[in-house]
HTML snippet that shows the backbone in 3Dmol.js (N, CA, C, O; Angstrom):
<script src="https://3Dmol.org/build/3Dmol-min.js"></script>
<div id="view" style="width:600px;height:400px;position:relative"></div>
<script>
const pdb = `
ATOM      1  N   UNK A   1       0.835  -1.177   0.000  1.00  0.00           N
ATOM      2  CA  UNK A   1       0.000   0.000   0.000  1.00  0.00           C
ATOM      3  C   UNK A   1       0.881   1.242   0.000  1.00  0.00           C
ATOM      4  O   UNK A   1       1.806   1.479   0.778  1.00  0.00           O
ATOM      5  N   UNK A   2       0.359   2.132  -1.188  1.00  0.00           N
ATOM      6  CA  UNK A   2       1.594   3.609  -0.678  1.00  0.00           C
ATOM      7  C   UNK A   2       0.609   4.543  -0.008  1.00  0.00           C
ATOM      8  O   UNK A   2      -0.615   4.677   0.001  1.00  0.00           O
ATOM      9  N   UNK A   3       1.633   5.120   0.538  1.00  0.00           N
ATOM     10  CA  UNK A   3       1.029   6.903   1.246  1.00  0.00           C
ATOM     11  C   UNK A   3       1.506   7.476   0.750  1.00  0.00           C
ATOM     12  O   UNK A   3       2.724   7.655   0.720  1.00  0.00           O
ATOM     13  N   UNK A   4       0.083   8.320  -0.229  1.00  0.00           N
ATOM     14  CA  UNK A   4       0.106   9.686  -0.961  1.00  0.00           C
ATOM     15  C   UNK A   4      -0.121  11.366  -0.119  1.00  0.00           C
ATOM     16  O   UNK A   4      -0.964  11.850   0.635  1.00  0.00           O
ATOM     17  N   UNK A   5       0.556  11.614  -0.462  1.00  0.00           N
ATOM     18  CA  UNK A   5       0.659  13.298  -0.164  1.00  0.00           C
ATOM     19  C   UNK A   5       0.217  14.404  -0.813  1.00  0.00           C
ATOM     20  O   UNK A   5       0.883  14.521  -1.842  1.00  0.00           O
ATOM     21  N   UNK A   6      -0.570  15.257  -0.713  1.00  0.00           N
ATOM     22  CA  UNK A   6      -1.111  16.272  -1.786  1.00  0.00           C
ATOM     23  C   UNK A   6      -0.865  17.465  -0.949  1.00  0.00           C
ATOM     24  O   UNK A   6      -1.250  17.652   0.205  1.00  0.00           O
ATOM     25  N   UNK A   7      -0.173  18.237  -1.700  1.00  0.00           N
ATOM     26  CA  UNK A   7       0.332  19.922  -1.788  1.00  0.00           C
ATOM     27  C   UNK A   7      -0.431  20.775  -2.251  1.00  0.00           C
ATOM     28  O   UNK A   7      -0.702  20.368  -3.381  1.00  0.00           O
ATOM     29  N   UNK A   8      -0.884  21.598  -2.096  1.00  0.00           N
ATOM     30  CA  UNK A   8      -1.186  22.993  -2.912  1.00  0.00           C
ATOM     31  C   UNK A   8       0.180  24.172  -3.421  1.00  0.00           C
ATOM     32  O   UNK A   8       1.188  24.563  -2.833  1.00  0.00           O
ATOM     33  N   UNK A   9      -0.280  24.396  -4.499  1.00  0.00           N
ATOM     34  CA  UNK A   9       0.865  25.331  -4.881  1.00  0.00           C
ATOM     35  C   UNK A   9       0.461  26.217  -5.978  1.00  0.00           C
ATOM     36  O   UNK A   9      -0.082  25.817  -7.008  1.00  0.00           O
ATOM     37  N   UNK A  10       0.778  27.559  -5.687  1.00  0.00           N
ATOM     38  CA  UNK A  10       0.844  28.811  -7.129  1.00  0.00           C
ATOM     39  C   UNK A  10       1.204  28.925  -7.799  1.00  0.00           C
ATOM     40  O   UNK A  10       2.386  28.860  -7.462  1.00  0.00           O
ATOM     41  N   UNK A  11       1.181  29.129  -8.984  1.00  0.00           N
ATOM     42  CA  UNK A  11       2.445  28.664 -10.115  1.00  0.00           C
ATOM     43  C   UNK A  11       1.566  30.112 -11.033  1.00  0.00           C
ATOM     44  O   UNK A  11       0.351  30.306 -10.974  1.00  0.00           O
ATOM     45  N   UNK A  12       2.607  31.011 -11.865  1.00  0.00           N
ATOM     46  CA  UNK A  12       2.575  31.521 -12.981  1.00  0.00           C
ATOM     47  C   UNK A  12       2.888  31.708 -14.220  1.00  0.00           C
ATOM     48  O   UNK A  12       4.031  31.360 -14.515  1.00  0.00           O
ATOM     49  N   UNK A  13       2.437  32.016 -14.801  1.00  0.00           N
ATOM     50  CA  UNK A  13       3.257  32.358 -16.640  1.00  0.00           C
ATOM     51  C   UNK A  13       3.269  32.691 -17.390  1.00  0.00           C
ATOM     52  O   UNK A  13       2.757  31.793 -18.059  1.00  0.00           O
ATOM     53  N   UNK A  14       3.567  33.724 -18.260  1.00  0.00           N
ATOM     54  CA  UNK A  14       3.261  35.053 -19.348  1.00  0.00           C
ATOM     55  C   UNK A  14       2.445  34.002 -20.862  1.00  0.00           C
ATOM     56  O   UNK A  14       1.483  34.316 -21.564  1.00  0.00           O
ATOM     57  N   UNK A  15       3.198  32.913 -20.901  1.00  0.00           N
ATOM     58  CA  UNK A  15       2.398  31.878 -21.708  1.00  0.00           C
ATOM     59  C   UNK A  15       0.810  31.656 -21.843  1.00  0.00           C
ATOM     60  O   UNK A  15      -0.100  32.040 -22.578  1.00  0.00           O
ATOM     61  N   UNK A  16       1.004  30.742 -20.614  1.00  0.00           N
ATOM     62  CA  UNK A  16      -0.843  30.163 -20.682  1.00  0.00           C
ATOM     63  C   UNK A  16      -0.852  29.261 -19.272  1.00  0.00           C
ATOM     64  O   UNK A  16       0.038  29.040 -18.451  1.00  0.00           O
ATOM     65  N   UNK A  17      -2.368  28.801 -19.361  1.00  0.00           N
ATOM     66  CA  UNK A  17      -2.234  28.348 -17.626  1.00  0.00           C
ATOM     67  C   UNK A  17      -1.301  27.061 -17.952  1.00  0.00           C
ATOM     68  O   UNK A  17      -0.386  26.727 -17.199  1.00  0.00           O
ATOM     69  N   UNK A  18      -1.606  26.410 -19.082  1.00  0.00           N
ATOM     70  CA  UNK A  18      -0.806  24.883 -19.064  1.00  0.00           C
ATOM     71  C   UNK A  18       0.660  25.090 -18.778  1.00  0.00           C
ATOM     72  O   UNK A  18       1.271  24.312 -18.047  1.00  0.00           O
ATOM     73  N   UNK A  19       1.498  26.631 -19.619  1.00  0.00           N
ATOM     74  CA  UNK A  19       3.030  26.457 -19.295  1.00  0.00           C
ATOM     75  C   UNK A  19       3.183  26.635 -17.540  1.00  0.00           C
ATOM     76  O   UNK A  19       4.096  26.202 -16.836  1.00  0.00           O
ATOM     77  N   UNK A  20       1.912  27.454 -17.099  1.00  0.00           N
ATOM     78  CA  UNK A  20       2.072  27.612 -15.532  1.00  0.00           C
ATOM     79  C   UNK A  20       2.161  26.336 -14.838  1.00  0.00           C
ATOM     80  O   UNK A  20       2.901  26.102 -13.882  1.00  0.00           O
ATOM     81  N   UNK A  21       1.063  25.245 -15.589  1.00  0.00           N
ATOM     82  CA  UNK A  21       0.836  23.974 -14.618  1.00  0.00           C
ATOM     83  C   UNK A  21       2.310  23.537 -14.963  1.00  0.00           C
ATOM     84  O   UNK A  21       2.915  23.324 -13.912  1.00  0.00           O
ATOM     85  N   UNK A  22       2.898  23.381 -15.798  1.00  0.00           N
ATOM     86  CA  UNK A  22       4.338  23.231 -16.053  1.00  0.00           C
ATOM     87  C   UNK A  22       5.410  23.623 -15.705  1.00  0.00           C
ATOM     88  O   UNK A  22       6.456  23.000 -15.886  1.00  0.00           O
ATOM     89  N   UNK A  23       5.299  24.839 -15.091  1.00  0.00           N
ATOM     90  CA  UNK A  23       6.141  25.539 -14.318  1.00  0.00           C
ATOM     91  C   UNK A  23       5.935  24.711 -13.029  1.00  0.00           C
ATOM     92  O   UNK A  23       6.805  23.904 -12.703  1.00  0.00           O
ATOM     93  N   UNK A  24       4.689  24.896 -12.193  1.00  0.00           N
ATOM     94  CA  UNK A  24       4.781  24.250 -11.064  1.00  0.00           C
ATOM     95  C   UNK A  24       5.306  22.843 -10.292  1.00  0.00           C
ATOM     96  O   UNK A  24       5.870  22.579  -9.231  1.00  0.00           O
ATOM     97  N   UNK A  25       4.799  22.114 -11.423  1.00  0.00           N
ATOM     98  CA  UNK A  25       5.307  20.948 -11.388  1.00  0.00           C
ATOM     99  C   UNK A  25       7.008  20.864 -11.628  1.00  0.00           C
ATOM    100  O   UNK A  25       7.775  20.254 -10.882  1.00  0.00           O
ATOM    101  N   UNK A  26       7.349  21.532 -12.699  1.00  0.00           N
ATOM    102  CA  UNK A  26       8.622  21.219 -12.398  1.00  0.00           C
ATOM    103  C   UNK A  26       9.202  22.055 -11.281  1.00  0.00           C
ATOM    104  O   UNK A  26      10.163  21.343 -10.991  1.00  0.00           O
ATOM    105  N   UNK A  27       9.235  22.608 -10.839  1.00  0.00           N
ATOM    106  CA  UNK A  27       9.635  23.121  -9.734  1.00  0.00           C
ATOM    107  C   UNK A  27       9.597  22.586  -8.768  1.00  0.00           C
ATOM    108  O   UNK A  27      10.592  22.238  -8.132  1.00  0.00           O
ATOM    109  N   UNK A  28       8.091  22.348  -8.350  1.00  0.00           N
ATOM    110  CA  UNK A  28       7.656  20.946  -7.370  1.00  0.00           C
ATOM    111  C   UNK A  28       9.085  19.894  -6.871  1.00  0.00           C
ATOM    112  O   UNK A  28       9.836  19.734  -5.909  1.00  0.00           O
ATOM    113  N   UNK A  29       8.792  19.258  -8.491  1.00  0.00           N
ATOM    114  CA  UNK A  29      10.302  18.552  -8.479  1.00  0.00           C
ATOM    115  C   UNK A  29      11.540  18.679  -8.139  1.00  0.00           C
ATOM    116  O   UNK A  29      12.196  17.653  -7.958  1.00  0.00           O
ATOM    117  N   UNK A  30      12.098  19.867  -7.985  1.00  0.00           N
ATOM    118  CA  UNK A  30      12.574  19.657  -8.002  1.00  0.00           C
ATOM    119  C   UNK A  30      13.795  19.743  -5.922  1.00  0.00           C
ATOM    120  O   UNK A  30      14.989  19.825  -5.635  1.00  0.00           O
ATOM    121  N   UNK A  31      12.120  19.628  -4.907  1.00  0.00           N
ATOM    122  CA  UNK A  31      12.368  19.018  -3.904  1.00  0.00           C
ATOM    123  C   UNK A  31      11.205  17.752  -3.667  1.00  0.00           C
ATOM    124  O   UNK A  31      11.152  17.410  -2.485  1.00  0.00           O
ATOM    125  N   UNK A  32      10.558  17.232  -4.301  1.00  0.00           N
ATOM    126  CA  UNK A  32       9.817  16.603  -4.268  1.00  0.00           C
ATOM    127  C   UNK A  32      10.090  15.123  -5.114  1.00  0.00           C
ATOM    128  O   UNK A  32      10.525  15.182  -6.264  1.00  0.00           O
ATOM    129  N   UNK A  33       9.844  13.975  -4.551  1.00  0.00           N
ATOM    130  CA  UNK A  33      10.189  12.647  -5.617  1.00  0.00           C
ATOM    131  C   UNK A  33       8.767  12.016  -5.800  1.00  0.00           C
ATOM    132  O   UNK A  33       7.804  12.636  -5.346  1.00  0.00           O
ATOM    133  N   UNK A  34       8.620  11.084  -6.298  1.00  0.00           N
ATOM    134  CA  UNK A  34       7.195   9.881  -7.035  1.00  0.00           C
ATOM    135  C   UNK A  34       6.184  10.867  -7.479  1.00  0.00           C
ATOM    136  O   UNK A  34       5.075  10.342  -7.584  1.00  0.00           O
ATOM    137  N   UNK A  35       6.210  12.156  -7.779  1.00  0.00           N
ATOM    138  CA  UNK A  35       5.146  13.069  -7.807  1.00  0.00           C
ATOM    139  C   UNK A  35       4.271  11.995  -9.155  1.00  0.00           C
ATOM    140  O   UNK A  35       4.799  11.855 -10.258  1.00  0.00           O
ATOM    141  N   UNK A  36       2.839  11.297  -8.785  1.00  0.00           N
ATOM    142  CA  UNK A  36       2.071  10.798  -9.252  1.00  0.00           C
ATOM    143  C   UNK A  36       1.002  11.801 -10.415  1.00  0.00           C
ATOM    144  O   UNK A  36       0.647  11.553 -11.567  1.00  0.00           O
ATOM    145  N   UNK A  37       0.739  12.900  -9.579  1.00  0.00           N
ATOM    146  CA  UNK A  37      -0.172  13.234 -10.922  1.00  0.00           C
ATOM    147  C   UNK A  37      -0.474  15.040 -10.439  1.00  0.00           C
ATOM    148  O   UNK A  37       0.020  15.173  -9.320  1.00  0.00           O
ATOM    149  N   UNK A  38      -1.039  16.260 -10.869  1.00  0.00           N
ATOM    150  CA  UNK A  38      -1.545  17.278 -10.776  1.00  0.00           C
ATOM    151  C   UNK A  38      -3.078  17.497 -11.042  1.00  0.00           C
ATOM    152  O   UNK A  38      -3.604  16.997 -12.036  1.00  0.00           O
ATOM    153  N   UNK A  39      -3.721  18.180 -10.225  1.00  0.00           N
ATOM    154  CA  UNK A  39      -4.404  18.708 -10.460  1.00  0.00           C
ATOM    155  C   UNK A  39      -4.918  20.209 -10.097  1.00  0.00           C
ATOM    156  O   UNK A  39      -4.986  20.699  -8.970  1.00  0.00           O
ATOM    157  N   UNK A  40      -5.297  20.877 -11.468  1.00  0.00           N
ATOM    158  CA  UNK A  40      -5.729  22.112 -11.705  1.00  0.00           C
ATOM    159  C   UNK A  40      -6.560  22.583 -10.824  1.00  0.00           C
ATOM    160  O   UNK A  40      -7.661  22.651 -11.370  1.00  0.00           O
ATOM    161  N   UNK A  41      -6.629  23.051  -9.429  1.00  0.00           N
ATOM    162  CA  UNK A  41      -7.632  23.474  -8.716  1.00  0.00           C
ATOM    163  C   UNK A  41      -8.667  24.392  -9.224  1.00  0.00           C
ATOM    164  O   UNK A  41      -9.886  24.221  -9.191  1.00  0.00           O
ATOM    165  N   UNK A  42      -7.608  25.995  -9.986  1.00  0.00           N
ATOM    166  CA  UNK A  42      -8.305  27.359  -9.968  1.00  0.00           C
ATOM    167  C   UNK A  42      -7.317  27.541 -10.898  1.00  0.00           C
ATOM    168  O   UNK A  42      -6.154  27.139 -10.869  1.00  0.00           O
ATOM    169  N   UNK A  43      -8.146  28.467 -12.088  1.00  0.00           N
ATOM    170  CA  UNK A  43      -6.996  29.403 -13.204  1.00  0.00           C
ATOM    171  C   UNK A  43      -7.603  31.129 -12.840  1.00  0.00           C
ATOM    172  O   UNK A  43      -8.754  31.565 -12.845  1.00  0.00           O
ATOM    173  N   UNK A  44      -6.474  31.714 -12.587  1.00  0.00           N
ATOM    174  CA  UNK A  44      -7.169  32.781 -13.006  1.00  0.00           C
ATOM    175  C   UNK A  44      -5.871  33.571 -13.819  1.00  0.00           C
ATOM    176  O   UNK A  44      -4.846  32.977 -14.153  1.00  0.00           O
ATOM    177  N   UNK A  45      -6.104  34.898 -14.043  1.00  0.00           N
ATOM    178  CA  UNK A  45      -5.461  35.490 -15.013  1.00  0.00           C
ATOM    179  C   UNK A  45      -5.121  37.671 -14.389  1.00  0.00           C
ATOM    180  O   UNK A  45      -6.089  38.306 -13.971  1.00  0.00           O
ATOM    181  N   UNK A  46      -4.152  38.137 -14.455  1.00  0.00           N
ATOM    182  CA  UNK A  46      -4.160  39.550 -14.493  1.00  0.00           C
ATOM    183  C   UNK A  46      -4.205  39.915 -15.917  1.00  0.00           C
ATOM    184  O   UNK A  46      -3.765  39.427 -16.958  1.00  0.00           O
ATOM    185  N   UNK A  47      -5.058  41.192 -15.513  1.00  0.00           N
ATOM    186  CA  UNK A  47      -4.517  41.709 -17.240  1.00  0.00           C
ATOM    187  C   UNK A  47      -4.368  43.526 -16.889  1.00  0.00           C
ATOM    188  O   UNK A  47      -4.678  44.381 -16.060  1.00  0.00           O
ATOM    189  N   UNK A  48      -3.520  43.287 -18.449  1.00  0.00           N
ATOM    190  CA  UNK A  48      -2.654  44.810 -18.495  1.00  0.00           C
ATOM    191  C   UNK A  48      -3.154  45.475 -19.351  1.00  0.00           C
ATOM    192  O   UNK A  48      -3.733  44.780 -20.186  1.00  0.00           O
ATOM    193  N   UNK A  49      -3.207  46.722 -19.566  1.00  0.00           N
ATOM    194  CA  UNK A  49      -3.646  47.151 -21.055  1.00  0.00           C
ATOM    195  C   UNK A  49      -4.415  46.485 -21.606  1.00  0.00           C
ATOM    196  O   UNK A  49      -3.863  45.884 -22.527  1.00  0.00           O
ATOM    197  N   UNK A  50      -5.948  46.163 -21.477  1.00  0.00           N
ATOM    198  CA  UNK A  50      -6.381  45.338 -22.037  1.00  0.00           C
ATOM    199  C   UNK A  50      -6.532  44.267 -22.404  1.00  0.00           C
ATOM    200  O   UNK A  50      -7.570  43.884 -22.943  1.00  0.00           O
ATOM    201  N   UNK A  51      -5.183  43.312 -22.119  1.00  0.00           N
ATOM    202  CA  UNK A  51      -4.683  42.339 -22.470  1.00  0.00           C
ATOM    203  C   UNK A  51      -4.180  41.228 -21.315  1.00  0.00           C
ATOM    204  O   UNK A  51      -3.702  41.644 -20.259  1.00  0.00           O
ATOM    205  N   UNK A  52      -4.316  39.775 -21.580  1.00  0.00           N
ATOM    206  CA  UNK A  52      -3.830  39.271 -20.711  1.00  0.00           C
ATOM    207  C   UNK A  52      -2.567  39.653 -20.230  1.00  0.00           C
ATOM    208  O   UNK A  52      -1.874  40.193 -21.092  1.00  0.00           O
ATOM    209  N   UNK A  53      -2.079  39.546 -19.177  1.00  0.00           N
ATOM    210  CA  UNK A  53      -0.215  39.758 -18.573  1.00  0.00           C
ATOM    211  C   UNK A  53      -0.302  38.650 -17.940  1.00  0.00           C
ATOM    212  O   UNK A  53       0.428  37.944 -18.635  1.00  0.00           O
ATOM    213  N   UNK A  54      -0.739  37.890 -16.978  1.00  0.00           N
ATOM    214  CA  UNK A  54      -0.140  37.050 -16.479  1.00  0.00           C
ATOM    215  C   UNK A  54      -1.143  35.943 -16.129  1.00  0.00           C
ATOM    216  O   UNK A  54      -2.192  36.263 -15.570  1.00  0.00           O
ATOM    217  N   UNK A  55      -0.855  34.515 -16.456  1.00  0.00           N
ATOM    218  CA  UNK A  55      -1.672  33.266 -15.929  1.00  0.00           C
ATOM    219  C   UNK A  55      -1.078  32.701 -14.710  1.00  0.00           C
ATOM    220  O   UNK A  55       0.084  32.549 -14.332  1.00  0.00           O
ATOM    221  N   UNK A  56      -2.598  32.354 -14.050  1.00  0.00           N
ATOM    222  CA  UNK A  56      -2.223  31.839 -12.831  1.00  0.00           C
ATOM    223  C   UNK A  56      -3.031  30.722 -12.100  1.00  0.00           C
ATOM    224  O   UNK A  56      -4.251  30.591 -11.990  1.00  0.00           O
ATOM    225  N   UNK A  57      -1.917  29.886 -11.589  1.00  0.00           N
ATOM    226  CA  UNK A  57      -3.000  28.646 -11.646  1.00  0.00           C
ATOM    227  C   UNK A  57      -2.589  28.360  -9.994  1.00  0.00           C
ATOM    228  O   UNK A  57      -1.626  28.899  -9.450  1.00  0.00           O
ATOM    229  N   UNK A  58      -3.493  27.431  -9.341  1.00  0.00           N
ATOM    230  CA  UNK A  58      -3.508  26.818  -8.588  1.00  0.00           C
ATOM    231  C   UNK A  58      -3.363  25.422  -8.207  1.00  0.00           C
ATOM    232  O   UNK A  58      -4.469  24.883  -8.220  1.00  0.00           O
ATOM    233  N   UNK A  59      -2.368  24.576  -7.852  1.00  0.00           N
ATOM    234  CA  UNK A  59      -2.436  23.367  -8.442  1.00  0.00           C
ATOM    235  C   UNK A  59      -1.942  22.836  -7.096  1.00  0.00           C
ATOM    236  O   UNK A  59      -1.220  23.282  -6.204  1.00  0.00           O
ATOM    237  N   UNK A  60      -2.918  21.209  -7.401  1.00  0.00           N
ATOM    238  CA  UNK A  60      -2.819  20.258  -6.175  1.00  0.00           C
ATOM    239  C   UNK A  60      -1.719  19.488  -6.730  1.00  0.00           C
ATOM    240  O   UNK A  60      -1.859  19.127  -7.898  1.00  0.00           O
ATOM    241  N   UNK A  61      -0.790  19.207  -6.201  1.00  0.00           N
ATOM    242  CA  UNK A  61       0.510  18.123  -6.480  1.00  0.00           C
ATOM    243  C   UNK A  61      -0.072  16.697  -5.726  1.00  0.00           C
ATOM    244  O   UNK A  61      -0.808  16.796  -4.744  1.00  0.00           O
ATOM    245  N   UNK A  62       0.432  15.012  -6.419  1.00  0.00           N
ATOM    246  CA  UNK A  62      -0.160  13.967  -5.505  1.00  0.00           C
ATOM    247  C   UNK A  62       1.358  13.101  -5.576  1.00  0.00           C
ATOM    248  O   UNK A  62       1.747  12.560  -6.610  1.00  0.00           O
ATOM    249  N   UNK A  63       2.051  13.086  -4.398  1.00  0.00           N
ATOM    250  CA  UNK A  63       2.809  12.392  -4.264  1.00  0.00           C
ATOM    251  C   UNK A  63       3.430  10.966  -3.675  1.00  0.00           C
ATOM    252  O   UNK A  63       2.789  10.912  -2.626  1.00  0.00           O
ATOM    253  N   UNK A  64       4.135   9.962  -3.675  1.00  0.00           N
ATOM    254  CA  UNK A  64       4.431   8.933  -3.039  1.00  0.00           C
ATOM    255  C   UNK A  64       5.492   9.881  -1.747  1.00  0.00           C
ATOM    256  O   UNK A  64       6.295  10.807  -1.861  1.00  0.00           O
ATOM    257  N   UNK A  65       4.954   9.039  -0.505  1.00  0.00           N
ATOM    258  CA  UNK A  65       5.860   9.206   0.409  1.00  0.00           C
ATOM    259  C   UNK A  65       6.550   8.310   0.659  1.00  0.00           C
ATOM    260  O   UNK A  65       5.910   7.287   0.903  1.00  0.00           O
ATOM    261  N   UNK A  66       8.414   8.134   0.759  1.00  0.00           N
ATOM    262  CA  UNK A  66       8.544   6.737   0.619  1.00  0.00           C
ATOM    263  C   UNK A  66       8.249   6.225   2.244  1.00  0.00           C
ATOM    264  O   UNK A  66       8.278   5.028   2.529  1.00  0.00           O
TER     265      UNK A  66
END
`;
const viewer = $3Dmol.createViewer("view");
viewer.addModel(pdb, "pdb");
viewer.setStyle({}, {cartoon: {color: "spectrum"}});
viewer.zoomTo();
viewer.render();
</script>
């Protein structure tokens, strides 16, 4: 049987929410090991001039504890 662990974490990105969920995760990683899977809690977004400036996501991390 494993024991999983789930994180919350903020992640941003001038891209889109997916390069954000991508950002987070790797980052995650890179104190984190078995990271099993993400999920997208909340997207939201700032905008500048009219225009998007920045994506922002909220994301649950699910990890193995060894």
């Amino acid at each position: 049987m494993a024991v999983l662990k789930v994180i919350e974490i903020l992640a941003n990105s001038s891209k889109s929410w997916e390069d954000a969920t991508d950002n987070a995760v790797q980052q995650a990683s890179k104190s984190l090991k078995n990271i099993r899977s993400v999920y997208v809690n909340e997207q939201s977004a700032t905008i500048k001039d009219g225009k998007v400036d920045e994506y922002r996501v909220n994301v649950k991390i699910t990890f193995e504890v060894d």
